[in-house]
Backbone as JSON Lines, residues from 0, in Angstrom:
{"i":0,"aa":"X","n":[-10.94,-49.83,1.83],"ca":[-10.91,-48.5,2.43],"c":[-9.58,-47.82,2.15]}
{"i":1,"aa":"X","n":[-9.8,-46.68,1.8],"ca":[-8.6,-45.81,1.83],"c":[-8.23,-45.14,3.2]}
{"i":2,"aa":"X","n":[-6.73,-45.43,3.37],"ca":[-6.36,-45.21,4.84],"c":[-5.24,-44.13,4.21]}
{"i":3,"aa":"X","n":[-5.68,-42.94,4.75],"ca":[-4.7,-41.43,4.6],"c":[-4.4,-41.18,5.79]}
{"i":4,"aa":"X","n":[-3.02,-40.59,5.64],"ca":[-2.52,-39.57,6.94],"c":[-3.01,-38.51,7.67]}
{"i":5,"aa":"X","n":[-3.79,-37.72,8.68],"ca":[-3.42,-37.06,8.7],"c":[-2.68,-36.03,8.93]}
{"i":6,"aa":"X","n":[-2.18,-34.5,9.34],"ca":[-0.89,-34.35,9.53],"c":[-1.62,-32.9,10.36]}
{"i":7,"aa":"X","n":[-0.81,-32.61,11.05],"ca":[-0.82,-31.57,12.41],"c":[0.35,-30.9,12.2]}
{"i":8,"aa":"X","n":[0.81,-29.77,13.13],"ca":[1.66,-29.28,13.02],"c":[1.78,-28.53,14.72]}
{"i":9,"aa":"X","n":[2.58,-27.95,15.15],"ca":[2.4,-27.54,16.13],"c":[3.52,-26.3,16.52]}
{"i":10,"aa":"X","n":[3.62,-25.64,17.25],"ca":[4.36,-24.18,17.9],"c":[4.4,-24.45,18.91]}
{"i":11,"aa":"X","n":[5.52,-24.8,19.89],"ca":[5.18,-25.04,20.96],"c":[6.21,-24.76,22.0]}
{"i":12,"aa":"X","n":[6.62,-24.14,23.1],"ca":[7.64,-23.89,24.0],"c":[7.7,-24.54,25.35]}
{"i":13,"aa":"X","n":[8.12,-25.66,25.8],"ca":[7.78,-26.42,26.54],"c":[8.01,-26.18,28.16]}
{"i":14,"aa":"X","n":[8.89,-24.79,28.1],"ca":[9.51,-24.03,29.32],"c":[8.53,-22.84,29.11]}
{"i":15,"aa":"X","n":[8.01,-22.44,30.39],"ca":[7.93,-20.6,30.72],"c":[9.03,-20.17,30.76]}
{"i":16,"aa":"X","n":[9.57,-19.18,30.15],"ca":[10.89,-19.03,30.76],"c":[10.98,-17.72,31.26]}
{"i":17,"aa":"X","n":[9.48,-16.94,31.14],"ca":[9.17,-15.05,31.42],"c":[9.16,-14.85,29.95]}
{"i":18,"aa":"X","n":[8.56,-13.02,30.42],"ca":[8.27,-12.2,29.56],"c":[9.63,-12.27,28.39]}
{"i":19,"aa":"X","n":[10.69,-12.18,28.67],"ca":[11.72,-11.63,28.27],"c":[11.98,-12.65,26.97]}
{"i":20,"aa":"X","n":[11.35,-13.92,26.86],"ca":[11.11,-14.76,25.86],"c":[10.21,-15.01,24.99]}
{"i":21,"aa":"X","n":[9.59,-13.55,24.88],"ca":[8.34,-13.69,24.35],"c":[8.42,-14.2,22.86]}
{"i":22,"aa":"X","n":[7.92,-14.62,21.84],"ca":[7.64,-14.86,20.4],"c":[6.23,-14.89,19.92]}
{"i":23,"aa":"X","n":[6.18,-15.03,18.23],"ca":[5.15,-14.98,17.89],"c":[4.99,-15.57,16.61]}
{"i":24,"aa":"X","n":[4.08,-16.19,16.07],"ca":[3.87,-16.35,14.74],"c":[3.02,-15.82,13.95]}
{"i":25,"aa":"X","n":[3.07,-15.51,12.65],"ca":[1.87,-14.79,11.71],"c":[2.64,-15.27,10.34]}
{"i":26,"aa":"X","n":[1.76,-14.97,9.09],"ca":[1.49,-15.62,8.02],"c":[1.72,-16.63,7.77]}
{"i":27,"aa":"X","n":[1.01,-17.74,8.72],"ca":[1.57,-19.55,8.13],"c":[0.87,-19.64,7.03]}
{"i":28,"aa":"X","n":[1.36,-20.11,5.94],"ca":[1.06,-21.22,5.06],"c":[1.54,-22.33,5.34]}
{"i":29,"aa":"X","n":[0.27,-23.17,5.11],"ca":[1.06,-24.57,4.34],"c":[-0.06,-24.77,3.21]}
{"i":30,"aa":"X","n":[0.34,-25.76,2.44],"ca":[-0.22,-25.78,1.15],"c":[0.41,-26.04,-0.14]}
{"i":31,"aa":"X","n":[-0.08,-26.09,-1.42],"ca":[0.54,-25.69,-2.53],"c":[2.05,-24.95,-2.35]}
{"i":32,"aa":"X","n":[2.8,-25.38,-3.44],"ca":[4.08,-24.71,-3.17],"c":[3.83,-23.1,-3.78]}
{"i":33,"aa":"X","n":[2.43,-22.48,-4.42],"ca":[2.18,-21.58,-4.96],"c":[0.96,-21.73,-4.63]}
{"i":34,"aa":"X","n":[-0.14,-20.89,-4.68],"ca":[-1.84,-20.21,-4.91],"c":[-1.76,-21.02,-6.05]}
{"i":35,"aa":"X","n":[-2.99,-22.19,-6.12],"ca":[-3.34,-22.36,-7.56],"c":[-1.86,-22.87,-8.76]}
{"i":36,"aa":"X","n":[-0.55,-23.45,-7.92],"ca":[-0.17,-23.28,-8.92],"c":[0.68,-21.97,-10.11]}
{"i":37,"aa":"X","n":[0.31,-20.78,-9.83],"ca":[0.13,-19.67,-10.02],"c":[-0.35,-19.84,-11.56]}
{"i":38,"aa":"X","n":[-1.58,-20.21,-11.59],"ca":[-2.66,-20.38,-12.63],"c":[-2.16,-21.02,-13.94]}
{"i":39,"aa":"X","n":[-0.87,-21.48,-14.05],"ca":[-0.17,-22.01,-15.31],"c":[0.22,-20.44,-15.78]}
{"i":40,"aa":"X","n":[0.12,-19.27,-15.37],"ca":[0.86,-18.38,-15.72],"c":[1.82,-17.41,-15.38]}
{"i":41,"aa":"X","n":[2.47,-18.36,-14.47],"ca":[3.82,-17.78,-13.76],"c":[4.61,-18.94,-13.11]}
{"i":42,"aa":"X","n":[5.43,-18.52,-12.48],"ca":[6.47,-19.62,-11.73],"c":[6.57,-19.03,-10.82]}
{"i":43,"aa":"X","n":[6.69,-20.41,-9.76],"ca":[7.02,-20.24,-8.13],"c":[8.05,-20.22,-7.6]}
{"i":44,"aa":"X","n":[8.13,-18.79,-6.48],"ca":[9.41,-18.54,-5.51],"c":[9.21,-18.51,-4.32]}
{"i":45,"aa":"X","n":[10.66,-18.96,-3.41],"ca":[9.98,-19.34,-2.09],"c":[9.47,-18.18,-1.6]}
{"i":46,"aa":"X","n":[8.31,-18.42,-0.55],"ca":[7.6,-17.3,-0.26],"c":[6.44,-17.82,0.36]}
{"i":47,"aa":"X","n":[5.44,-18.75,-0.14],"ca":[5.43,-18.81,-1.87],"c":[4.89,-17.9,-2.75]}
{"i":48,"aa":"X","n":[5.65,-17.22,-3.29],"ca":[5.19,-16.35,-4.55],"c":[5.36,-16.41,-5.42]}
{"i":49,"aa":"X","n":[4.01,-16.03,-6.42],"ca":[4.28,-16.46,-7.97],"c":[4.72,-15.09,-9.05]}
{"i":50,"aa":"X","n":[5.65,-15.32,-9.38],"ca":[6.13,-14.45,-10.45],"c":[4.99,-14.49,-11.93]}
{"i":51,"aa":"X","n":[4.29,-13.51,-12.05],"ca":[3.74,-13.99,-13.26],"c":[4.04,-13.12,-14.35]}
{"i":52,"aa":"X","n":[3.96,-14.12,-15.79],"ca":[4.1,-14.03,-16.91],"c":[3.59,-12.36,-17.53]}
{"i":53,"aa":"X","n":[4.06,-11.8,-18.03],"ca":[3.35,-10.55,-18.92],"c":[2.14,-10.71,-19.41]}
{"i":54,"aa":"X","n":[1.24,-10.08,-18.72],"ca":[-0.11,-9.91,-19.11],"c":[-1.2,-10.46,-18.13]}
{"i":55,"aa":"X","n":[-0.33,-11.0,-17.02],"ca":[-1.02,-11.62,-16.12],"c":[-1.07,-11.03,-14.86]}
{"i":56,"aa":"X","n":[-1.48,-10.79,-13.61],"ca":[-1.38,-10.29,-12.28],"c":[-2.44,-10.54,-11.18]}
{"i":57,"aa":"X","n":[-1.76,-10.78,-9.93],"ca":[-2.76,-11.34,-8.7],"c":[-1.82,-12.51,-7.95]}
{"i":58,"aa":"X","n":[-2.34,-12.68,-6.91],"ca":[-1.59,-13.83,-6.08],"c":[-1.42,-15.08,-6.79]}
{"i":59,"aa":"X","n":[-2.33,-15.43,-7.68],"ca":[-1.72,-16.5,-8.2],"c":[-2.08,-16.6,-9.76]}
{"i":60,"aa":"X","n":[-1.46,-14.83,-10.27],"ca":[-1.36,-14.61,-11.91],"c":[-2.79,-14.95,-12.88]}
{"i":61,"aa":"X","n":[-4.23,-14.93,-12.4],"ca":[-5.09,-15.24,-12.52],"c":[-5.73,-14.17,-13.3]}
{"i":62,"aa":"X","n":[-5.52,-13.05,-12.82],"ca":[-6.02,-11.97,-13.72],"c":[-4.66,-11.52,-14.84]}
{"i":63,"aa":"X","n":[-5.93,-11.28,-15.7],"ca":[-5.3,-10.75,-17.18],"c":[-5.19,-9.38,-17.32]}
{"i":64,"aa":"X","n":[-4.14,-9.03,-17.94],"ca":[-3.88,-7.63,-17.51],"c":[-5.12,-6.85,-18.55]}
{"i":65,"aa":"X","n":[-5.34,-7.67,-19.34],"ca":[-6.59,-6.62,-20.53],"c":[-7.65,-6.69,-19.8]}
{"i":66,"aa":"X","n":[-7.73,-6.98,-18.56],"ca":[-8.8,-7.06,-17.45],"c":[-8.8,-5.67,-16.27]}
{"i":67,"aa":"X","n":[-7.78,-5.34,-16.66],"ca":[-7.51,-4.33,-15.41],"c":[-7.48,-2.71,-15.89]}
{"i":68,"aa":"X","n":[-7.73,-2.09,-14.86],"ca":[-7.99,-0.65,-15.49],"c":[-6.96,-0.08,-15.67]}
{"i":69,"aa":"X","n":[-7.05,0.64,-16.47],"ca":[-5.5,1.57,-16.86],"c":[-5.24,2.6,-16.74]}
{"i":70,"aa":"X","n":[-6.45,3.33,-15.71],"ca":[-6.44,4.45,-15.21],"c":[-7.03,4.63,-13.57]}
{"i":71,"aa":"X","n":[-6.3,5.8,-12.89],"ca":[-7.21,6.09,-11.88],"c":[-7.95,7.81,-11.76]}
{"i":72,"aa":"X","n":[-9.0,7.95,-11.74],"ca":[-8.76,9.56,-11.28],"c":[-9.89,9.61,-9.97]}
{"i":73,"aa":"X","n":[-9.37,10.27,-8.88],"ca":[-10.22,10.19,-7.62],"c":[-10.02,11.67,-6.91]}
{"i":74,"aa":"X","n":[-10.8,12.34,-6.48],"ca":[-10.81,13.83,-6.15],"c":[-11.24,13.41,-4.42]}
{"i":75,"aa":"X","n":[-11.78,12.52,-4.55],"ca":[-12.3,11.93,-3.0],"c":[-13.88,13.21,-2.45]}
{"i":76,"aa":"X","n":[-14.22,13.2,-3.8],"ca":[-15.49,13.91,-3.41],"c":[-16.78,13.23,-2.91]}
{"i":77,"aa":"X","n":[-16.7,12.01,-3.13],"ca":[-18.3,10.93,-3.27],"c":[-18.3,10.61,-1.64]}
{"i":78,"aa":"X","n":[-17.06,11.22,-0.81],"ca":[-17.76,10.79,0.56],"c":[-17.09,10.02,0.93]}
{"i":79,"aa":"X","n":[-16.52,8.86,0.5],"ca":[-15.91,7.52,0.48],"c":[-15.42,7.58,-0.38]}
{"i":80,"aa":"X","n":[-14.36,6.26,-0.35],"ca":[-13.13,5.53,-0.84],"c":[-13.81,5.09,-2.08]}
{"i":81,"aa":"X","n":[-13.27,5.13,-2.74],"ca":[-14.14,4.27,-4.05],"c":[-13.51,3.08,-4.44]}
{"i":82,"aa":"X","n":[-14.31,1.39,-4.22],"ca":[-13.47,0.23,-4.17],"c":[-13.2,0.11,-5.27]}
{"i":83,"aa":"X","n":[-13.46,0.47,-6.96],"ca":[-12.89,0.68,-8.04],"c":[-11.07,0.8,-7.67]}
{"i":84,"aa":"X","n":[-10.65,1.97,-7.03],"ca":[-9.68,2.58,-7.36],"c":[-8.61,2.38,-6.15]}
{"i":85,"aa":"X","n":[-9.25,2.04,-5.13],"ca":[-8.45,1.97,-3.91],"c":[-7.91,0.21,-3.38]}
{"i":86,"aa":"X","n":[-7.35,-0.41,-3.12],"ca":[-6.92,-2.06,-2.62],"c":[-7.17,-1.85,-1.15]}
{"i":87,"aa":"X","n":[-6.53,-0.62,-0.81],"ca":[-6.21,-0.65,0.98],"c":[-5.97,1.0,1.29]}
{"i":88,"aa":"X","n":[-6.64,1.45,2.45],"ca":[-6.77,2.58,2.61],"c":[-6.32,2.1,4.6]}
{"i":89,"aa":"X","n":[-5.47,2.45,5.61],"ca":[-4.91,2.43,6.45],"c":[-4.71,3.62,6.64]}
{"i":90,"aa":"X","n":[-4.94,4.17,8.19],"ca":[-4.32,5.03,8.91],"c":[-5.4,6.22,8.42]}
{"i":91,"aa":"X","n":[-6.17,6.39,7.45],"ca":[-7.36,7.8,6.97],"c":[-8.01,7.07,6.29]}
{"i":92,"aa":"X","n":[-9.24,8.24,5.91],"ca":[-10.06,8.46,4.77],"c":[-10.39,9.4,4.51]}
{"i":93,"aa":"X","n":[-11.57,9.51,3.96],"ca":[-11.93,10.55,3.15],"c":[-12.48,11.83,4.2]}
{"i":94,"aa":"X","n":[-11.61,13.16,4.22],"ca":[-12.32,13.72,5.25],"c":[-11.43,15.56,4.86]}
{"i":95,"aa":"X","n":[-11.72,16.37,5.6],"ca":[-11.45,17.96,5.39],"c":[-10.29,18.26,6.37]}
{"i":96,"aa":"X","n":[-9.48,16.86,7.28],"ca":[-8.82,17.24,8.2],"c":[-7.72,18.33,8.6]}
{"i":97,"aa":"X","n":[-7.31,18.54,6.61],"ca":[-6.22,19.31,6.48],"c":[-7.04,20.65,5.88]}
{"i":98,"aa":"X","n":[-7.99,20.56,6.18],"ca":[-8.64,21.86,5.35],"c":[-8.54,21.28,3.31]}
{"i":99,"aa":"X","n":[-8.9,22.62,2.83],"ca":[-8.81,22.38,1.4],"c":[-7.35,22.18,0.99]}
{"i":100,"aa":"X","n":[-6.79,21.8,0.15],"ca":[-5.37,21.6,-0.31],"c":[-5.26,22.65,-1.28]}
{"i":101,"aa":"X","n":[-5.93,24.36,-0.92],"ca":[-5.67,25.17,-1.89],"c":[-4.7,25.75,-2.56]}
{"i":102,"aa":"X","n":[-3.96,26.27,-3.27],"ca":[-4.81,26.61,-4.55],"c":[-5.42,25.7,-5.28]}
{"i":103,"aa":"X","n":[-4.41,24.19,-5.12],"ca":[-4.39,23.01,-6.46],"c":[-5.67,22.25,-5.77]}
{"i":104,"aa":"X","n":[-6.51,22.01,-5.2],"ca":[-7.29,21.19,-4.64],"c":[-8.81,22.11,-3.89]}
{"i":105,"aa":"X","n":[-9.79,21.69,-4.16],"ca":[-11.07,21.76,-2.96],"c":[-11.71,20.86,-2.58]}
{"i":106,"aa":"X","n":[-12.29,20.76,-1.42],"ca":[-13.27,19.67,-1.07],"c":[-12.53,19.2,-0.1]}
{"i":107,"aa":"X","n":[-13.2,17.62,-0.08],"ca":[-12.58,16.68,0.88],"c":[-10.92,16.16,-0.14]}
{"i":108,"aa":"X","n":[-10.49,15.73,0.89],"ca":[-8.98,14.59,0.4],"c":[-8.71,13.36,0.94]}
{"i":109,"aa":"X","n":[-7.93,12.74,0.82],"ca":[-7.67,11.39,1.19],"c":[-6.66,12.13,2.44]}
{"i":110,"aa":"X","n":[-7.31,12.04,3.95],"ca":[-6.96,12.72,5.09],"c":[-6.13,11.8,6.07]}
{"i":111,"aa":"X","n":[-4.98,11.78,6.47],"ca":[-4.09,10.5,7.21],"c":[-4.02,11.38,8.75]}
{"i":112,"aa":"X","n":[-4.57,10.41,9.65],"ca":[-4.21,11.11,11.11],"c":[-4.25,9.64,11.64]}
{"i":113,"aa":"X","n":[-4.21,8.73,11.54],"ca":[-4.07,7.74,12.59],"c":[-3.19,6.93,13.26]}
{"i":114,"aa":"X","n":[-3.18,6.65,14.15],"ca":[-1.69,6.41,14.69],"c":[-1.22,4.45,14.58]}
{"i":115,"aa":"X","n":[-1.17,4.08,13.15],"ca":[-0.95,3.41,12.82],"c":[-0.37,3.76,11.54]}
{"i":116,"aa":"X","n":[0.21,2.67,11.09],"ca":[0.67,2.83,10.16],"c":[-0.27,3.49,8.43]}
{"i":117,"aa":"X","n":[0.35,4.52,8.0],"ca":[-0.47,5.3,6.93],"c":[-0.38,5.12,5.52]}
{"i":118,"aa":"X","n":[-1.05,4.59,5.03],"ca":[-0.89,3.84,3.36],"c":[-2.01,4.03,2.48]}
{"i":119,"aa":"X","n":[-1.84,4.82,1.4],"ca":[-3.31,4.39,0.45],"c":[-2.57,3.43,-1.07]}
{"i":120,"aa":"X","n":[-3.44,1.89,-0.98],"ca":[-2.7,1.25,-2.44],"c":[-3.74,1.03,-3.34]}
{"i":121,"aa":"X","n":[-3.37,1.79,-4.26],"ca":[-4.46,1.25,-5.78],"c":[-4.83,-0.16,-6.0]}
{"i":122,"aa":"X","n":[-5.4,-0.45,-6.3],"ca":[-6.18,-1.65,-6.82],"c":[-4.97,-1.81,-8.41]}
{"i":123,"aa":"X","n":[-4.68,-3.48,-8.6],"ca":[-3.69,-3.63,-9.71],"c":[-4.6,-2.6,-11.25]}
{"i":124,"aa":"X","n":[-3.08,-2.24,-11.34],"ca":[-3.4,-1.53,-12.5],"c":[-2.65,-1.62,-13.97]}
{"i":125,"aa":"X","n":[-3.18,-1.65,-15.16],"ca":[-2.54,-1.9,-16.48],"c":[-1.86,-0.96,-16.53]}
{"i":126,"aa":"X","n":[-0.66,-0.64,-16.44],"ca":[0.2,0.9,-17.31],"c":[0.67,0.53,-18.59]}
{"i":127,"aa":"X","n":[0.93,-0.16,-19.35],"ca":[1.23,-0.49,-20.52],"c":[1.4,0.73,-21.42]}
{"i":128,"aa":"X","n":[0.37,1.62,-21.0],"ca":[-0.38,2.92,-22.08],"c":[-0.08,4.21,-21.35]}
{"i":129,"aa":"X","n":[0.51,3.8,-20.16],"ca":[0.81,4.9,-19.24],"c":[1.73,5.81,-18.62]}
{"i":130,"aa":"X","n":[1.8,6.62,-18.11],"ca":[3.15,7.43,-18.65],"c":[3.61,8.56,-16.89]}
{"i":131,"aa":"X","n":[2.51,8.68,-16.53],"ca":[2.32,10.04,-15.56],"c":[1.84,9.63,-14.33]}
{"i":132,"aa":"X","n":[2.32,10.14,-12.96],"ca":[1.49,9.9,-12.27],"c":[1.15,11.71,-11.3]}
{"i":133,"aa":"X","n":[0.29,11.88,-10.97],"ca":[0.08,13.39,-10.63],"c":[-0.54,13.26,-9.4]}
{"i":134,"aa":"X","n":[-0.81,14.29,-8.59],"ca":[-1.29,14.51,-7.13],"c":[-1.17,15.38,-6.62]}
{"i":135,"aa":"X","n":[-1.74,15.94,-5.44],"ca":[-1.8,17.2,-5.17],"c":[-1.41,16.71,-3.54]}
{"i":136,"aa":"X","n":[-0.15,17.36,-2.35],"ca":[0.2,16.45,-1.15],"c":[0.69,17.68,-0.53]}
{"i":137,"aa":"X","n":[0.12,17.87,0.61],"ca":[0.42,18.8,1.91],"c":[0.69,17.76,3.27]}
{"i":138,"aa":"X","n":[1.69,17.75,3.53],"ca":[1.76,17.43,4.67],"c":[2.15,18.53,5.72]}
{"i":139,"aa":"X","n":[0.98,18.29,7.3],"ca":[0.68,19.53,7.52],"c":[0.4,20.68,7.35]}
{"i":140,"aa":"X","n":[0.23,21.51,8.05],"ca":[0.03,23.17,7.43],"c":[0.83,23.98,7.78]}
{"i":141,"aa":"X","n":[0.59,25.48,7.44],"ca":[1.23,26.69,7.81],"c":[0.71,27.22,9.25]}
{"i":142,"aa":"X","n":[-0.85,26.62,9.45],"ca":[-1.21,27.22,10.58],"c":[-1.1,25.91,11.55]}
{"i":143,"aa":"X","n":[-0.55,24.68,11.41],"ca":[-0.03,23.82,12.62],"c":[-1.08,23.42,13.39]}
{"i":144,"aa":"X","n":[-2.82,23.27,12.76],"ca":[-3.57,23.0,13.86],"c":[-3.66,21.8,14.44]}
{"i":145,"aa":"X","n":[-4.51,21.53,15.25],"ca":[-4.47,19.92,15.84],"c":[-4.54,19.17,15.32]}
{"i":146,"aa":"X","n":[-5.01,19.4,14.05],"ca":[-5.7,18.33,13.39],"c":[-4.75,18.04,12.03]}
{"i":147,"aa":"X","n":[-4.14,19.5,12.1],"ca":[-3.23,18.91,10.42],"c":[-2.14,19.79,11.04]}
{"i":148,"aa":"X","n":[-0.78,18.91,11.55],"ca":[0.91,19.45,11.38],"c":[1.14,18.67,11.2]}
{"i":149,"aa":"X","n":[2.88,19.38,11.59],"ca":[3.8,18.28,10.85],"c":[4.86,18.4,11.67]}
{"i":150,"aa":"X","n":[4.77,19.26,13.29],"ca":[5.89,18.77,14.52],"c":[7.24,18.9,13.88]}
{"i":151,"aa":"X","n":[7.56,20.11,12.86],"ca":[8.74,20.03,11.99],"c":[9.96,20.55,12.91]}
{"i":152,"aa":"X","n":[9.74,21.17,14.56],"ca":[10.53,21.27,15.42],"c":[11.02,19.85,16.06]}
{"i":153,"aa":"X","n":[10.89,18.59,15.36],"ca":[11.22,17.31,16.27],"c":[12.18,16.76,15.41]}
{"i":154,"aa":"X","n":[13.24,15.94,16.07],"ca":[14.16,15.54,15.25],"c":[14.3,14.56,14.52]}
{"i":155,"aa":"X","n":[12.9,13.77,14.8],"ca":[12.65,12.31,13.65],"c":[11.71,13.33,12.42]}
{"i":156,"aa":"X","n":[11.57,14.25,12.5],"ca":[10.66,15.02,11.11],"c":[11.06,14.1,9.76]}
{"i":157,"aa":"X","n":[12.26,13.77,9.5],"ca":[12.59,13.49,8.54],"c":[12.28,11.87,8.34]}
{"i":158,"aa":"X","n":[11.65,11.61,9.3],"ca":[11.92,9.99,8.96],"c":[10.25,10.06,8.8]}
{"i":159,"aa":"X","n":[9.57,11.14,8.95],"ca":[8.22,10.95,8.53],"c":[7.64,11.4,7.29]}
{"i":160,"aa":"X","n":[8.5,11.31,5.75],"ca":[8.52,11.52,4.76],"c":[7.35,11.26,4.39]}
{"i":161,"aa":"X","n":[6.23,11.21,3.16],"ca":[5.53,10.56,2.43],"c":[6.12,9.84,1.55]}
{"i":162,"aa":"X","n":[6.37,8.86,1.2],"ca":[7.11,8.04,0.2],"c":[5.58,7.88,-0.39]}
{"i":163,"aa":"X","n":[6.5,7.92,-1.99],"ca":[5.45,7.05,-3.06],"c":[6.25,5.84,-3.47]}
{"i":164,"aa":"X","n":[5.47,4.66,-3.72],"ca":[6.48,3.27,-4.16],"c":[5.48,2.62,-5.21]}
{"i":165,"aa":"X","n":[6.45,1.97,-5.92],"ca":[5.78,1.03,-6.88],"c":[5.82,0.02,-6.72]}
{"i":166,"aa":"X","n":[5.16,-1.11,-6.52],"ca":[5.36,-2.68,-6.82],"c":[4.52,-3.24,-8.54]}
{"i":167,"aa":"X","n":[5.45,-4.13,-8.64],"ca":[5.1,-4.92,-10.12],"c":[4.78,-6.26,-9.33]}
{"i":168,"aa":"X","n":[5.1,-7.21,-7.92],"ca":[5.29,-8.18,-7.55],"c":[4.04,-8.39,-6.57]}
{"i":169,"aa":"X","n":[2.47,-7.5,-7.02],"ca":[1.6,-7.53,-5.6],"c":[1.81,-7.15,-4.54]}
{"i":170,"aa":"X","n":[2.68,-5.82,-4.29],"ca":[3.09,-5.99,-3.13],"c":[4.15,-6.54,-2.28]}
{"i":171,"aa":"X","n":[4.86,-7.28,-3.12],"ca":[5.94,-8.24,-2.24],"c":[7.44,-7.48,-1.73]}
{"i":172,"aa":"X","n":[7.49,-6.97,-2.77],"ca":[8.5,-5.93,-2.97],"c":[8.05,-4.38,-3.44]}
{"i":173,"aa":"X","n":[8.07,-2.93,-2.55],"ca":[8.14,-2.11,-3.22],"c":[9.05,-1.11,-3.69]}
{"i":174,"aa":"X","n":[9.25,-0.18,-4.82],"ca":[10.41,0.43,-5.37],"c":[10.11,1.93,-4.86]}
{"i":175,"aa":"X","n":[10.76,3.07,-4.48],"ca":[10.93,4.31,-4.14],"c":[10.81,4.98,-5.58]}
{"i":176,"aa":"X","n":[9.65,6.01,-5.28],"ca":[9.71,6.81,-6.82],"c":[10.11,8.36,-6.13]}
{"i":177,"aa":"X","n":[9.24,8.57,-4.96],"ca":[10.05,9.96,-4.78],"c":[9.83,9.52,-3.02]}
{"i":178,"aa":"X","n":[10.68,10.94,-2.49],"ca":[10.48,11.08,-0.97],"c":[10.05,12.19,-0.69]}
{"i":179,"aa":"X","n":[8.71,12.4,-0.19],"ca":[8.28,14.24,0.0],"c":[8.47,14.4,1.41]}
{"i":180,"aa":"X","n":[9.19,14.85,2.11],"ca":[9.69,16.03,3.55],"c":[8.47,16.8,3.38]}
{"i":181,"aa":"X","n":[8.26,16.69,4.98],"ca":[7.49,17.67,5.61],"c":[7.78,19.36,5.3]}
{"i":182,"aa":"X","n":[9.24,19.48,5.86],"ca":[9.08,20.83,5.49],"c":[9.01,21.26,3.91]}
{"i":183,"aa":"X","n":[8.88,20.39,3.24],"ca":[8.97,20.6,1.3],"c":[7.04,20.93,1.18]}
{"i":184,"aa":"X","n":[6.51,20.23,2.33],"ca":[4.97,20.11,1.69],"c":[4.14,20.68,2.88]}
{"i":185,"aa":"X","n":[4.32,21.89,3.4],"ca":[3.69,22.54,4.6],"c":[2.27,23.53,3.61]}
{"i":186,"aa":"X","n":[2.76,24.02,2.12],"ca":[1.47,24.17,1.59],"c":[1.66,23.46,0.55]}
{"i":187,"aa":"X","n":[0.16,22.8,0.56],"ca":[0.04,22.24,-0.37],"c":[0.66,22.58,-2.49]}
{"i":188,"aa":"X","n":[0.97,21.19,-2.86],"ca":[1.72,21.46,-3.67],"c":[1.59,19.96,-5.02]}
{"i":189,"aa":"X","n":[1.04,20.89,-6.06],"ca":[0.94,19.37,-7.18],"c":[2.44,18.92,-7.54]}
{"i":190,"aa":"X","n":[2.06,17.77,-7.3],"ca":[3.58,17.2,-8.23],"c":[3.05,15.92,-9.37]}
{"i":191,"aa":"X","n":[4.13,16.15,-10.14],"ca":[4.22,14.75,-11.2],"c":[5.32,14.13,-11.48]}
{"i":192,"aa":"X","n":[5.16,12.98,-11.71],"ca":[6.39,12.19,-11.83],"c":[6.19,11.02,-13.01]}
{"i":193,"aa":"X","n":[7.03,10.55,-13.67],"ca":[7.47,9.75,-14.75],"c":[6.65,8.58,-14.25]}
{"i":194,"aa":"X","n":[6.33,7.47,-14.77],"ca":[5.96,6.35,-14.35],"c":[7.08,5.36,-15.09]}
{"i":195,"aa":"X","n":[7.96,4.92,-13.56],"ca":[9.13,4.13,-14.11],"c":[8.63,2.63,-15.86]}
{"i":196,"aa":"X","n":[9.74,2.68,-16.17],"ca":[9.23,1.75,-17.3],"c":[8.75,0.22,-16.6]}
């Protein structure tokens, strides 16, 4: 017979000591010192995250980048999110909350009102071939309704920027490409920007 270990682990505070000691845990791993290894096409950092090789991408470098799309274009007309193009949609969806984003925009938009944290992330994408990234972004309006401002009389206004960011690392790390201010985007307004190398 084969006689194995097995192994437990535990969290444990052996005092109440009150509220005022509260803690918590979230993302345990244990496991692999990497996902898979990170497929034989990357190397592992503590985390564990796998750095992967050029041409590769995913938690554990599994997908090939000649696998991945190299474009997005989404107007958010079909009603819904389209799982093609979107990873994670938080805090909105698809809806008229801000009205049309006229001149540069009609229809529905990708609409943020929820009082959580607000994020839309693409699904991994090839840029290799790619150069631009474009969009059309109002935050709040001119007419301040319930449903779409931007409270630009409050003194955190500024800390409620839209940031755009890039990650190359899944997510692990992201990079600042621009910062759009409320009062910069009260009517709507296309912008474009370089797609860092």
């Amino acid at each position: 017979l084969d006689v194995f270990s097995a192994t437990q682990f535990r969290w444990i505070q052996h005092e109440a000591p009150g509220e005022r000691y509260s803690w918590a845990v979230d993302h345990v791993y244990i496991g692999e010192a990497c996902p898979g290894l990170c497929s034989g096409h990357g190397y592992c950092t503590s985390g564990p995250v796998c750095i992967c090789d050029e041409g590769h991408q995913g938690d554990d470098c599994s997908l090939s980048s000649s696998e991945l799309p190299s474009s997005i274009k989404d107007n958010f007309e079909s009603g819904s999110v389209s799982q093609e193009s979107w990873s994670l949609i938080q805090g909105g969806g698809v809806g008229s909350g801000c009205g049309q984003l006229s001149p540069h925009a009609h229809g529905d938009s990708l609409y943020f009102n929820g009082c959580t944290i607000r994020q839309a992330i693409t699904r991994p994408l090839d840029l290799t071939r790619a150069s631009k990234i474009m969009f059309v972004l109002q935050i709040g309006s001119v007419s301040q309704t319930d449903s779409c401002n931007a409270a630009l009389d409050q003194a955190d206004t500024v800390d409620r920027a839209v940031l755009l960011q890039y990650s190359v690392n899944n997510g692990v790390t992201w990079h600042v490409i621009a910062q759009h201010q409320p009062k910069d985007f009260i009517k709507a307004q296309r912008v474009s920007y370089n797609i860092p190398l």
